[in-house]
C-alpha positions as CSV (number, residue, x, y, z in Angstrom):
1,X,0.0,0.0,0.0
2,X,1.8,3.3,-1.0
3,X,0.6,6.6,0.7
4,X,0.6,9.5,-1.1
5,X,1.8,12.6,0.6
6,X,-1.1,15.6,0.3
7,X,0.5,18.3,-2.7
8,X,1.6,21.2,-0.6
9,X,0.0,24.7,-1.6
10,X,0.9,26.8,-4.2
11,X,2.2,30.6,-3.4
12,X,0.5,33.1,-5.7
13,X,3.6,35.1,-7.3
14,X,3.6,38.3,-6.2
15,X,1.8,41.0,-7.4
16,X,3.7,43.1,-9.6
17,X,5.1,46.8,-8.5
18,X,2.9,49.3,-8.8
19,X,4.4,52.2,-10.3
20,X,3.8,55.2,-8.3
21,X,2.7,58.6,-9.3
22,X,5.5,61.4,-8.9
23,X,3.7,64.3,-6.8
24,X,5.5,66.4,-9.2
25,X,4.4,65.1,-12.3
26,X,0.7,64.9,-11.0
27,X,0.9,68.3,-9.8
28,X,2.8,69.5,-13.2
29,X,-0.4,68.3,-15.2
30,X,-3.2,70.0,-13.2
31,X,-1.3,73.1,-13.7
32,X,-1.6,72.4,-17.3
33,X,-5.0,72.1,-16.8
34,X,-6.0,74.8,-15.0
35,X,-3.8,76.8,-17.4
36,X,-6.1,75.6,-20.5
37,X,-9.1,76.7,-18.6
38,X,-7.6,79.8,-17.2
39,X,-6.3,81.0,-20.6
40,X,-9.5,81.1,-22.7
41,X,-11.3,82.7,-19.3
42,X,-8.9,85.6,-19.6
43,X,-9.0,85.8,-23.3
44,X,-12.9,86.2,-23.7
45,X,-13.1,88.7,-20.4
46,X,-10.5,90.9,-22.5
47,X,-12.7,90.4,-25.6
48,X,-16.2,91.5,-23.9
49,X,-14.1,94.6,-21.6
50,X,-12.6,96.5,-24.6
51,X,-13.7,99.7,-25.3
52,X,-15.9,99.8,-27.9
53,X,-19.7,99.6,-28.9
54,X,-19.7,96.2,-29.8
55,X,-22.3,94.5,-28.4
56,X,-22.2,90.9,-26.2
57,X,-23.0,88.8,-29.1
58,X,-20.7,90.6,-31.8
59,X,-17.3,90.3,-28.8
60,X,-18.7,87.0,-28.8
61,X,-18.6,85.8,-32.2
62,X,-15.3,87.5,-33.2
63,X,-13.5,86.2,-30.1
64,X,-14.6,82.9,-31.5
65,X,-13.4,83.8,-35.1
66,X,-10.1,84.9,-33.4
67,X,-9.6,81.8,-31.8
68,X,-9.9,78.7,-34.6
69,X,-13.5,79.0,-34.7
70,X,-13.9,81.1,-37.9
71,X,-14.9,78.0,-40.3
72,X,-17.9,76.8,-37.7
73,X,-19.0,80.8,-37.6
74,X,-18.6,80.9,-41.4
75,X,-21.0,77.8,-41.4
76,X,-23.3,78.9,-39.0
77,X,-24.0,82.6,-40.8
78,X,-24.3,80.6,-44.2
79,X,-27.6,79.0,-42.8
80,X,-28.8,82.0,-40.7
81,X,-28.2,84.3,-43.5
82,X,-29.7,81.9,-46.5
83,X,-33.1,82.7,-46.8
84,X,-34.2,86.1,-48.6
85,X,-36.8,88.1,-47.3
86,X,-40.8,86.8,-47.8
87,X,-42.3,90.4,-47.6
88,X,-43.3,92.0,-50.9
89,X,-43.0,95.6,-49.9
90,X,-40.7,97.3,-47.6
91,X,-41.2,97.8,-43.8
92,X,-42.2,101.5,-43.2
93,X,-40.7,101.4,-40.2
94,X,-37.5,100.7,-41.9
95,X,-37.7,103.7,-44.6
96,X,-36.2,106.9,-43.9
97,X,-38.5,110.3,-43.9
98,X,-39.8,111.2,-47.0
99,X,-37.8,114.3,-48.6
100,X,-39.1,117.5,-50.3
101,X,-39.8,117.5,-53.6
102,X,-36.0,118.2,-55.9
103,X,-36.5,121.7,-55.1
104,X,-32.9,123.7,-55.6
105,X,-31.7,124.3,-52.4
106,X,-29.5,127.0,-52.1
107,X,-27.2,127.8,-55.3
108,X,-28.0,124.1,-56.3
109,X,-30.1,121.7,-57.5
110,X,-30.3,118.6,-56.1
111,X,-29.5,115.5,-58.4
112,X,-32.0,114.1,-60.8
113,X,-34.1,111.2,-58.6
114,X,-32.8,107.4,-59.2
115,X,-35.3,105.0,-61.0
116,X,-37.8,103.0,-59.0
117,X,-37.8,99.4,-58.8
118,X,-39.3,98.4,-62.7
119,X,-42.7,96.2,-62.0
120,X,-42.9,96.5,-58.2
121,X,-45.6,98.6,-56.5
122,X,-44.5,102.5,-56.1
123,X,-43.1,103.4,-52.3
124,X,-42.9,107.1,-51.5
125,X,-39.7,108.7,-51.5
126,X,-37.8,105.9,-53.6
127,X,-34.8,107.7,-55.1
128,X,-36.0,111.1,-54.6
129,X,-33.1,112.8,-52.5
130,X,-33.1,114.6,-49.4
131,X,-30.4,117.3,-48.8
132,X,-28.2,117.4,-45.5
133,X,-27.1,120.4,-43.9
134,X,-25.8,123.3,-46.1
135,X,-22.3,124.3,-46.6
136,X,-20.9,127.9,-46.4
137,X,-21.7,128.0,-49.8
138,X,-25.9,127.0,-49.1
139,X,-25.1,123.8,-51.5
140,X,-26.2,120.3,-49.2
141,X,-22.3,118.6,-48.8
142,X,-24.7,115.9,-48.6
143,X,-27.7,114.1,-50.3
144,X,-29.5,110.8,-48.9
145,X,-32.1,108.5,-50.7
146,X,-33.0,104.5,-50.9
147,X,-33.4,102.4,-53.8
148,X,-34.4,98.7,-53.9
149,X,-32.2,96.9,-55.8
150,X,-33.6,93.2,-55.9
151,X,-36.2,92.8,-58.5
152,X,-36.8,89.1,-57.2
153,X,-37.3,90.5,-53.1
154,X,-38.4,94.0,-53.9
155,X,-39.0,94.6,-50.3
156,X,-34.9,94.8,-50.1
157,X,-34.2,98.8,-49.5
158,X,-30.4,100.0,-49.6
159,X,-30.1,103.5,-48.1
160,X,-28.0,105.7,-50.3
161,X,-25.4,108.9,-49.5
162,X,-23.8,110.8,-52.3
163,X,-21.3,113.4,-50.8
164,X,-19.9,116.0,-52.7
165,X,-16.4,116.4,-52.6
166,X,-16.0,120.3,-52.9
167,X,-17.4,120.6,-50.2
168,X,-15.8,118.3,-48.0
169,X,-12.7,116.5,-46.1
170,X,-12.7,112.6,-45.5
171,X,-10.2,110.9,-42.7
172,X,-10.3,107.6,-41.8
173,X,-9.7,107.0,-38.1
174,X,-8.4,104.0,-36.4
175,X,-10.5,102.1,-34.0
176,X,-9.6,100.3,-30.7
177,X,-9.1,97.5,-32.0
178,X,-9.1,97.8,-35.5
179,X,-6.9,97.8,-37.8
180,X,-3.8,97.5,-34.8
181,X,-5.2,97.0,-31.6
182,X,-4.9,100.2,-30.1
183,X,-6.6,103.7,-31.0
184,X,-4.7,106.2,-32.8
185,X,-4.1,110.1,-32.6
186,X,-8.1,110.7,-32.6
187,X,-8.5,108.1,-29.5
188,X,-11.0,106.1,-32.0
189,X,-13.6,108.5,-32.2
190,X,-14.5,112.0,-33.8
191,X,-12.2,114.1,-31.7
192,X,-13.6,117.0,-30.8
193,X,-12.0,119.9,-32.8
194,X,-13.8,118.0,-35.9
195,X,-17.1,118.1,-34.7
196,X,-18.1,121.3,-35.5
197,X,-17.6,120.8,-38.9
198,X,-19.1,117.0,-38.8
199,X,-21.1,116.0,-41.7
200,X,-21.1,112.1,-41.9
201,X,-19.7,109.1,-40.5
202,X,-19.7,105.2,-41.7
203,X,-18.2,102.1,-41.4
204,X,-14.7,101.1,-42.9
205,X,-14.3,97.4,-43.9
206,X,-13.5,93.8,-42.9
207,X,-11.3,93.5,-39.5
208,X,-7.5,93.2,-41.1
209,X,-7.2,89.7,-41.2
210,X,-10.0,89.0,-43.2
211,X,-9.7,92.5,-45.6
212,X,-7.3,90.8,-47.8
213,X,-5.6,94.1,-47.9
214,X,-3.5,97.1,-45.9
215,X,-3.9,99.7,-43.6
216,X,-1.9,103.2,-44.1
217,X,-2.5,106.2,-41.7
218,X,-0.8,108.5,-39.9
219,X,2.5,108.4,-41.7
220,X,3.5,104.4,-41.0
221,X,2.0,101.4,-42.2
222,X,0.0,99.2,-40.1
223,X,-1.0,96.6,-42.8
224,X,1.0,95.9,-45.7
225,X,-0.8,97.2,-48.7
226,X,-1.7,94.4,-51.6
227,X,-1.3,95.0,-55.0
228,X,-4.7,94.5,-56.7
229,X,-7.1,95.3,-53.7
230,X,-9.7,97.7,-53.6
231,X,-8.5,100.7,-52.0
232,X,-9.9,103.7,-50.6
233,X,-7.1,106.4,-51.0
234,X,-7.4,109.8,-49.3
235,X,-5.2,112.9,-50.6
236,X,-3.5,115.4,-48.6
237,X,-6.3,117.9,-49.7
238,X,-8.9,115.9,-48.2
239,X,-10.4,114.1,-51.6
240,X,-10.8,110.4,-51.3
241,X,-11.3,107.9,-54.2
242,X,-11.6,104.4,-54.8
243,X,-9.5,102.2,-57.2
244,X,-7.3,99.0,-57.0
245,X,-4.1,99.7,-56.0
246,X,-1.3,99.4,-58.1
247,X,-3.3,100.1,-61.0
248,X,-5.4,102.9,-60.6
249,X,-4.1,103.9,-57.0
250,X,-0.7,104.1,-55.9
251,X,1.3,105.5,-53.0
252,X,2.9,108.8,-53.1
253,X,3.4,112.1,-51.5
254,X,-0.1,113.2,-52.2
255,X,-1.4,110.4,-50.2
256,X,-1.9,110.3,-46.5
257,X,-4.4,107.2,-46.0
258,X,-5.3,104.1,-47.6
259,X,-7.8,101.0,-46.5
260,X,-7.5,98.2,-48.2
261,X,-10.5,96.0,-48.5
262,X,-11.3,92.4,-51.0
263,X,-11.2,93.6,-54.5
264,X,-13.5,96.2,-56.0
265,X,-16.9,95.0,-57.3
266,X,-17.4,97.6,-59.6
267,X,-14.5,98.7,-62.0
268,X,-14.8,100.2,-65.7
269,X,-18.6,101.3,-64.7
270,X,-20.3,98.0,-64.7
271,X,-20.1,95.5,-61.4
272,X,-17.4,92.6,-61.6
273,X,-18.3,89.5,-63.1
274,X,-18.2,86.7,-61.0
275,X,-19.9,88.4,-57.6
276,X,-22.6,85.6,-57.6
277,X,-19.8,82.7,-57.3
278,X,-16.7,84.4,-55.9
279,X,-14.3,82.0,-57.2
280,X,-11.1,81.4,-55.1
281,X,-12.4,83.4,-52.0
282,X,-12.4,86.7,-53.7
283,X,-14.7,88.7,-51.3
284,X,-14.2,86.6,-48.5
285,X,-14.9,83.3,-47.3
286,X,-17.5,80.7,-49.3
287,X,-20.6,81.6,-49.9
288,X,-20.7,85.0,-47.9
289,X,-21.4,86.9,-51.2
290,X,-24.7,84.6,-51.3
291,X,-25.4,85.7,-47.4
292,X,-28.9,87.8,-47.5
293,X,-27.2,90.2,-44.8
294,X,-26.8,94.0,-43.9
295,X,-23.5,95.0,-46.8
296,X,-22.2,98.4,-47.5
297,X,-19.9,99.9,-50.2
298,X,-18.3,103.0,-51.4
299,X,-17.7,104.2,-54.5
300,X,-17.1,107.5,-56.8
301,X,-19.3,108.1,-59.4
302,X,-18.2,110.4,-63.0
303,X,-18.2,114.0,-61.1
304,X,-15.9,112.6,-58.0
305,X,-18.9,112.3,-55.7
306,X,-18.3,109.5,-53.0
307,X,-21.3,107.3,-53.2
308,X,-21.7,105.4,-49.6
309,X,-24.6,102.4,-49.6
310,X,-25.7,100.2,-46.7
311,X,-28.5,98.8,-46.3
312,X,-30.4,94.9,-44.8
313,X,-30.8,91.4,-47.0
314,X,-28.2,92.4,-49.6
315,X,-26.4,89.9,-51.4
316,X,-23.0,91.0,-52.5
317,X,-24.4,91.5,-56.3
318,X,-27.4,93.2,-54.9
319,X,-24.5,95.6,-53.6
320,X,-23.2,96.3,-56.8
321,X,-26.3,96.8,-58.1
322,X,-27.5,99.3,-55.8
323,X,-24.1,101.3,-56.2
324,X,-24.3,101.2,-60.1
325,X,-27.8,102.2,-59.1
326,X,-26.7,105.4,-57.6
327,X,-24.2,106.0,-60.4
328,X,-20.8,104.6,-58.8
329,X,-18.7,103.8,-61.9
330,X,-16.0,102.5,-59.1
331,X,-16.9,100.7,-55.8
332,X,-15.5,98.2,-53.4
333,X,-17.5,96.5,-50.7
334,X,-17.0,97.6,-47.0
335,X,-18.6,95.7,-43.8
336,X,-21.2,93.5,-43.5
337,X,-23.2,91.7,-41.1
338,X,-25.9,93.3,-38.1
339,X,-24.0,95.9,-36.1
340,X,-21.3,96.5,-38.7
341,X,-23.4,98.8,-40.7
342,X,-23.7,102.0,-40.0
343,X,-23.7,105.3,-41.5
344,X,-25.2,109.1,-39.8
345,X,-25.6,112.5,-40.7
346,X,-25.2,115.4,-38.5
347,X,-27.3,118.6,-38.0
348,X,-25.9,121.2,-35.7
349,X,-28.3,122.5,-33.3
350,X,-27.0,126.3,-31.2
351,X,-24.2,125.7,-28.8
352,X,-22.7,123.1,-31.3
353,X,-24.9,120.1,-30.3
354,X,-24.9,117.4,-32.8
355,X,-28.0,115.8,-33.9
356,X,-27.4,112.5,-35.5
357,X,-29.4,110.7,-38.2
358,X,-29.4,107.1,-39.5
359,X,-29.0,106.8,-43.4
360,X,-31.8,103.9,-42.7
361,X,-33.6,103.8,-39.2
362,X,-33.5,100.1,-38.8
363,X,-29.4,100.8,-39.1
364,X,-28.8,98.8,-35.9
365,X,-26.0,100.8,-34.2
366,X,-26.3,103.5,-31.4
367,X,-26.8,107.1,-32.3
368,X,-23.7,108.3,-30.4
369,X,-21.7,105.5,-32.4
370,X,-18.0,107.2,-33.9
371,X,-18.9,110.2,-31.1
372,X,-17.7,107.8,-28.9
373,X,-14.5,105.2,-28.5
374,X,-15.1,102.7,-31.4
375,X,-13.7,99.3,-31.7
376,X,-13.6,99.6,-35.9
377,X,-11.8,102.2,-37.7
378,X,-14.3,104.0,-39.5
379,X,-14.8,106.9,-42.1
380,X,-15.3,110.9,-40.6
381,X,-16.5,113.6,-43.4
382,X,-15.9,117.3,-42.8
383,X,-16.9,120.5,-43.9
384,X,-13.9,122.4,-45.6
């Protein structure tokens, strides 16, 4: 009989080492952290406490843009802004005051009155002109109107400003932010020795990184200057004009200012093929020149006048159109979007009190807008 000795138990192996955390390292990646978080944090509180009149939602969406998120912004306004207006006719709440009749005023007549809308129903005032405040010479420096210039969505109104030249100065003036991020010699608004003698103000163009284009003021370059974009040049005598640099426009002693914007979208007196497609990201990113949106442009028409449009649910041809409308033979496009638009006029009360109207009254920015810090540079026009 053989007895079989019970197997003796088996030792588990050991457990292997566990490799422990270095306090350091552990304490090196919530810093990290807390430094992702902590960077955006102060980024956006610097973006909503500039000094400006930029609303919440406008800091908001550029902050965004200026941090990676331009392409989900770009998609999100291509939806928004995709639709044309339904309405037939125009809002009346959105028209300006109806003008005298073309009465001369002063030692001039005011221009002939733009063509209505072919087919639509009649809406008073379209393309009659009103005159602004009279010069030292009695004639209006300025002369405001609307026109519609969508056949398809004729409720579509663009306000329009022709300026006479003779009679004025133009200066663009840096913003707080725009075009270097930091006001310049005017502290980003109409300083007051220029206010007496204020007869308009507008809206410059895209924010700098998104122009396409240069920035030249004050003797230095802030932007480099592109060859071929549309350029608003202003003389040392105070005249401004519009061409595409390099060709038309070029620097030179004679020129103290220049803002670059896209490329021009009427040249040669006709608007530039190719608006409705914008092939290679000529006026900006894809599909913005579709966008039904507030737009605004500038051009000079055959006497030198400056010819300033703005107006709600353009389209970047519907621009042109409204431009060529008005008799620009040379335009480029300036801002777009709600909040970006804006252009006033300026009666003088006794005591030098300035009385601000809105080329459009559904124009969404404050009254006091360019009287006070501005975030965008922007365009001031003087008596001489």
């Amino acid at each position: 009989m053989t007895i079989t000795a019970p197997p003796r138990p088996t030792t588990p192996p050991p457990p292997p080492p566990r490799h422990r955390r270095s306090p350091r390292r552990a304490r090196w990646i919530v810093a990290a952290l807390v430094a992702l978080m902590i960077w955006p944090s102060v980024s956006y509180t610097q973006a909503l406490a500039y000094p400006g009149n930029a609303s919440f939602t406008v800091r908001t969406v550029e902050w965004v843009r200026d941090n990676g998120g331009g392409g989900l912004v770009d998609l999100i306004e291509n939806y928004w802004y995709a639709q044309g207006p339904s309405a037939r006719t125009p809002d009346p709440a959105g028209l300006p005051a109806a003008g005298a009749a073309t009465a001369p005023v002063g030692p001039a007549a005011p221009p002939a009155a733009l063509a209505a809308l072919p087919g639509a129903a009649p809406v008073r005032g379209e393309g009659v002109w009103v005159a602004g405040a009279p010069s030292s010479t009695g004639a209006p420096a300025v002369y405001t109107t609307f026109v519609r210039p969508d056949a398809q969505h004729p409720s579509v109104v663009a306000g329009v400003a022709r300026i006479d030249q003779n009679l004025v100065r133009t200066q663009v003036i840096a913003g707080t932010r725009q075009p270097t991020g930091s006001a310049g010699p005017e502290g980003a608004q109409v300083p007051p020795s220029m206010r007496p003698a204020l007869v308009a103000t507008f809206n410059s163009g895209f924010k700098m990184k998104d122009a396409h284009g240069g920035y030249f003021a004050d003797g230095r370059t802030s932007v480099s200057l592109r060859d071929g974009a549309a350029s608003l040049v202003i003389h040392r005598d105070g005249t401004a004009t519009i061409g595409q640099w390099g060709r038309d426009v070029t620097a030179g002693p004679d020129v103290v200012a220049v803002r670059q914007n896209l490329d021009l979208i009427i040249d040669n007196g006709a608007p530039v093929a190719g608006l409705d497609t914008n092939a290679g990201g000529t006026w900006g990113s894809a599909r913005n020149q579709l966008q039904y949106t507030w737009r605004s442009g500038l051009g000079v028409d055959t006497a030198g006048n400056l010819i300033y449009v703005g107006g709600q649910d353009l389209t970047l041809a519907t621009l042109a159109d409204a431009l060529s409308k008005a008799g620009a033979v040379t335009a480029m496009e300036l801002d777009i979007h709600d909040q970006m638009v804006d252009m006033f006029t300026y009666t003088h009360a006794a005591g030098g009190a300035l009385t601000p109207t809105k080329l459009l009254p559904s124009m969404p920015g404050p009254n006091d807008r360019y009287l006070t810090p501005d975030q965008r540079d922007f365009v001031a026009v003087t008596l001489r």
